[in-house]
C-alpha positions in Angstrom: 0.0 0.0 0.0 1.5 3.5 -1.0 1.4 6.5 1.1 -0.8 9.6 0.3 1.0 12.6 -0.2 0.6 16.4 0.4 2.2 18.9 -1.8 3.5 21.7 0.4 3.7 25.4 -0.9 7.6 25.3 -1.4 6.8 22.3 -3.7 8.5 19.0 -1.7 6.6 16.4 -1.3 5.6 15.6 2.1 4.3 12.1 3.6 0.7 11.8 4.8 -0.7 9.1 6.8 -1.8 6.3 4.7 -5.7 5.5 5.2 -6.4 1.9 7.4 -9.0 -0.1 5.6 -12.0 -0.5 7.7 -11.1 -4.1 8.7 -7.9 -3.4 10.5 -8.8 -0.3 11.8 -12.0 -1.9 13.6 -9.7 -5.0 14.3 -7.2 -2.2 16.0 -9.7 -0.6 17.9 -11.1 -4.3 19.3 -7.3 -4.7 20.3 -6.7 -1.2 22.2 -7.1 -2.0 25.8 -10.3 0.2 27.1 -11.4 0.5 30.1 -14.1 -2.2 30.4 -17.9 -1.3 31.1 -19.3 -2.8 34.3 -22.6 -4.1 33.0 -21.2 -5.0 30.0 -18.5 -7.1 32.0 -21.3 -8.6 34.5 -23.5 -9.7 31.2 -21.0 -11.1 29.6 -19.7 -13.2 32.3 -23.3 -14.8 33.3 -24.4 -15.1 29.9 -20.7 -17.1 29.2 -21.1 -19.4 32.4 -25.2 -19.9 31.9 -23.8 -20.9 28.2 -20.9 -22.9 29.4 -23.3 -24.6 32.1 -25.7 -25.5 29.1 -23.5 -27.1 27.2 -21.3 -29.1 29.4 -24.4 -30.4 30.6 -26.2 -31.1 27.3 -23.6 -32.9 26.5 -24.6 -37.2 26.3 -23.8 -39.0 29.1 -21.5 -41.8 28.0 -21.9 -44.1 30.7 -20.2 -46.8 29.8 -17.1 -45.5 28.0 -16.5 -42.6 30.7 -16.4 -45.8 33.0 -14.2 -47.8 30.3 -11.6 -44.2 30.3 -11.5 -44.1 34.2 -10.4 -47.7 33.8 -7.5 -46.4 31.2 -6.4 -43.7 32.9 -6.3 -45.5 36.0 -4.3 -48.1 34.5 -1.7 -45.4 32.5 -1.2 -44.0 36.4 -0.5 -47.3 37.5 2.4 -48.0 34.7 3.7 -44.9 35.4 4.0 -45.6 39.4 1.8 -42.6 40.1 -1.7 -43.8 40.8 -1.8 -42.5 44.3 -5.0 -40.8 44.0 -6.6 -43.4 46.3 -4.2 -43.7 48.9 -4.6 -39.7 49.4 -8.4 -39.8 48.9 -8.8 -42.8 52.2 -5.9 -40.3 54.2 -7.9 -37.3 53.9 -11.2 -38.5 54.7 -9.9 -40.0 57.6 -9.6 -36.8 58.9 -13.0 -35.6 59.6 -12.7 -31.8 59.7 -10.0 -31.5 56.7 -12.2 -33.3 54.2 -15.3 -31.5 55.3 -13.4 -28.4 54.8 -12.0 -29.7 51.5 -15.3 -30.4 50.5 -16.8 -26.7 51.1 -13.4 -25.7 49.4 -14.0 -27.8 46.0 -17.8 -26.0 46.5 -16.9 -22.1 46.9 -13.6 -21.4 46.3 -13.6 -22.3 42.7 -16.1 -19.5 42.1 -15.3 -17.0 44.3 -11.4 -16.4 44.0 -11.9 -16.4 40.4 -14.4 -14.0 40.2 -12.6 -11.8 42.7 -9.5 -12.1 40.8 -12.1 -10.5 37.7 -13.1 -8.1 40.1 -9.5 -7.3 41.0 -8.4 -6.6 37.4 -11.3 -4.6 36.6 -10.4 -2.2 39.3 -7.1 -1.7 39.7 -5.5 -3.4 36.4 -8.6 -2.3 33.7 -6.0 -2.2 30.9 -5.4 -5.9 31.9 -8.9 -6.6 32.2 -9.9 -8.1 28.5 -6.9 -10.3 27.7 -7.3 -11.5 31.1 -10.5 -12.4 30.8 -10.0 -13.5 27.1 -7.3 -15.9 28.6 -9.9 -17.5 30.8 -13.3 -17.8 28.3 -11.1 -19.2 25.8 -9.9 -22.4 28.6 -12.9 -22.4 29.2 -14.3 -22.8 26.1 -12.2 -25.5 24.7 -12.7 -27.4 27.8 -16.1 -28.1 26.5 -14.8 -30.1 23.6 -12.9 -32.4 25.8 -16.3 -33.2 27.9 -17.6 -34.1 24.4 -14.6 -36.0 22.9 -13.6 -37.7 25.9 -16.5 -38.4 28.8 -14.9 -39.5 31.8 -15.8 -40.9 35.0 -13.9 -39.2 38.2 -12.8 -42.0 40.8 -15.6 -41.9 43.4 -17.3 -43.5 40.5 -15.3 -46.1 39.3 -16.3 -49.4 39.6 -14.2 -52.3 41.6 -12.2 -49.6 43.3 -12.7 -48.2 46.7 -12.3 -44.6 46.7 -14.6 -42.4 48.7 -17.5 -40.5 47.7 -16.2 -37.5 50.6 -19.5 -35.3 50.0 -22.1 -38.1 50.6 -20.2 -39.7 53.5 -19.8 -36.8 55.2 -23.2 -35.2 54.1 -21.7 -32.0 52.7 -22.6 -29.9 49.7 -19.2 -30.4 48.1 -19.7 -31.2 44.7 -22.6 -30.6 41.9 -22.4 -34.5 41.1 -23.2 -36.2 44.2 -26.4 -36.5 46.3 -29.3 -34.7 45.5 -27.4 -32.4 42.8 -26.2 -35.3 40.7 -29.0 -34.7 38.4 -28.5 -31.3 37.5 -24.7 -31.9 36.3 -22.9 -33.9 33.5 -21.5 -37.1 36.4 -18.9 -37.7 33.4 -17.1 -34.6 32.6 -13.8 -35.0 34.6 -11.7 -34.3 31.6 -10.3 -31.7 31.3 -10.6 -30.1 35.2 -11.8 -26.9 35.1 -11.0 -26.6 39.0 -7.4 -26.7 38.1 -7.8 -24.6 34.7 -9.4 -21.9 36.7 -7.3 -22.0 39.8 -4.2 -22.0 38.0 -5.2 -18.8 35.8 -6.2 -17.1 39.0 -2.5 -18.2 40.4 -0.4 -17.0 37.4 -2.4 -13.6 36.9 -1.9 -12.8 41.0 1.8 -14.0 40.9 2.4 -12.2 37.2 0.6 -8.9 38.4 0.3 -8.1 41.8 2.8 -6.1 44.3 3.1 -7.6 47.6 5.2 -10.6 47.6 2.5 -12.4 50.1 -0.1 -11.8 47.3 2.6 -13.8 45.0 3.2 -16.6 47.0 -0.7 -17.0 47.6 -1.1 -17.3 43.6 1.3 -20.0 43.7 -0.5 -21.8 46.5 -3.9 -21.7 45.2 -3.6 -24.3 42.6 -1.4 -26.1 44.1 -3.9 -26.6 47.2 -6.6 -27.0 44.5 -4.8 -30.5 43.2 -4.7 -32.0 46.6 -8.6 -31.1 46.9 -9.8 -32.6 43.5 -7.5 -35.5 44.0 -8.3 -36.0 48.0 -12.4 -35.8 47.6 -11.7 -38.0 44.3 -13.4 -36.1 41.5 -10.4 -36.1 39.7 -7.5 -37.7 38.3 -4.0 -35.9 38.8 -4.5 -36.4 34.7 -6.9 -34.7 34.5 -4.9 -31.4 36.3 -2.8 -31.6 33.3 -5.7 -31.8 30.9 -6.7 -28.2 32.5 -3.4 -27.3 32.2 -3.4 -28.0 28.2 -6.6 -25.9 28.4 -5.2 -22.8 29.9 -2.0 -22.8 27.6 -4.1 -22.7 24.7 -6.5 -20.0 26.1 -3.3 -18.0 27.1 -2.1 -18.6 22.9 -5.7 -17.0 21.7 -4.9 -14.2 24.1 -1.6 -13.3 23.3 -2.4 -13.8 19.2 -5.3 -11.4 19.7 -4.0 -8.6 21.7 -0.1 -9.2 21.0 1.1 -9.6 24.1 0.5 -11.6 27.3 -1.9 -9.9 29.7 1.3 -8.7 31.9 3.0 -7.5 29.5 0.1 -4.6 28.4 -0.4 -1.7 30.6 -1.8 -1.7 33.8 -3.8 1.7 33.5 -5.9 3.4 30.4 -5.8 6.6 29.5 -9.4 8.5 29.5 -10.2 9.7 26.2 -10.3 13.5 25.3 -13.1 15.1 26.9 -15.3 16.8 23.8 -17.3 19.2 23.6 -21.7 18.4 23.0 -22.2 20.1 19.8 -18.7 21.5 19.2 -15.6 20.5 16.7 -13.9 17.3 18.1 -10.5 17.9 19.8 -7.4 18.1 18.0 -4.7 16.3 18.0 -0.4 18.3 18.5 0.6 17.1 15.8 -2.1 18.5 13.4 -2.5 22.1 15.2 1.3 22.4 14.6 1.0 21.4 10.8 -1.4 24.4 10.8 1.0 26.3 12.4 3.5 25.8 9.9 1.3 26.3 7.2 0.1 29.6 8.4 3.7 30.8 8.5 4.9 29.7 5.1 1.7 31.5 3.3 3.1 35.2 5.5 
């Protein structure tokens, strides 16, 4: 594409900014970071996770082979001498208040620290905010097509194997697949975890972006806690961590395609635009009131 050019009034040729075709220049704007709307925000995220709750849920409950994959994966742990999520799983719930307190912890925690962690970036890192939050729709969203390419029973329902079902031994609301919930929720959607996707975005945002070295290490801590949780009240496989994990490297690749740059690396603050004026010219920028400037003194 060539450049448009101005002729001045000593007769050189001077450069003038080439027009952007609509495309890139609405692509551009889409990329800017902005300072996000809070109803906009708050729609968006229901509407995502009513959407998200939809369609992991519509999704056919493959019985059988989700009970024929636990068997696999149980069996690739085994070869690899790490199948120890049983062994955790009957430790833990021998201690009564740390699995009830697990439980509760698999229940809330998941929910809350991530949405304060959107709360967070909203407020004190906006120009953070989208490609952030692009980073953690995008996990999300792939996730999906694992529950549908590769249903999966968690190990509290495995058959021939004694794990615990920790939420309806200890009669705690702990997870949306046991007891009275079980029938609102897909039972065999274990692959990938979302509890570690989710934690582990939280962790890496908080240790990538925040200040206080406490506020670091807590990041760091979150998911790590989070694996003994989903592994101690058996609704996951250790495998099924990394499956999350895969997840959340690929919604960290949309991000960083989209916006150029990895959420840390944009700036933390956006500048306001130009105040203008109801009814009056829009504001000019330096660089053209100096061009007038000039122009003004060459025709004296």
């Amino acid at each position: 594409m060539g450049e448009a050019t101005v002729k001045t009034l000593e007769g050189s040729t001077a450069a003038g900014p080439s027009p952007i075709p609509d495309g890139d220049g609405l692509r551009a704007r889409l990329r800017t970071p902005r300072r996000p709307r809070i109803w906009f925000e708050i729609l968006l995220i229901g509407v995502s996770y009513w959407t998200y709750s939809l369609i992991r849920n519509a999704v056919p409950e493959q019985k059988a082979q989700a009970l024929k994959n636990a068997d696999w994966i149980w069996d690739v742990e085994k070869s690899l001498g790490l199948a120890f999520e049983q062994t955790v799983n009957h430790a833990v719930n021998s201690v009564t208040w740390l699995i009830v307190s697990m439980n509760y912890y698999y229940a809330t925690l998941h929910f809350v620290v991530t949405i304060g962690v959107l709360v967070w970036l909203y407020r004190w890192q906006p120009g953070r905010y989208a490609a952030s939050r692009t980073v953690l729709f995008a996990t999300t969203g792939v996730a999906l097509v694992g529950y549908y390419l590769y249903p999966l029973a968690p190990p509290r329902l495995m058959n021939g194997q004694s794990f615990v079902d920790t939420v309806l031994v200890h009669h705690t609301w702990g997870s949306m697949a046991s007891g009275n919930l079980k029938h609102m929720s897909n039972q065999y959607a274990a692959m990938p975890s979302m509890h570690i996707g989710w934690s582990l975005w939280c962790g890496l945002i908080i240790f990538t972006l925040a200040s206080a070295p406490w506020a670091r290490i807590l990041g760091l801590l979150y998911p790590a806690a989070t694996l003994v949780v989903i592994v101690a009240t058996a609704n996951h496989f250790w495998l099924d961590a990394v499956g999350g994990m895969i997840c959340l490297a690929f919604g960290f690749t949309v991000s960083y395609f989209w916006y150029g740059a990895l959420p840390h690396h944009l700036p933390k603050l956006v500048e306001p635009a130009p105040p203008v004026a109801r009814g009056g010219p829009s504001p000019r920028s330096r660089t053209d009131r100096e061009d007038e400037q000039e122009r003004a003194g060459l025709s004296r």
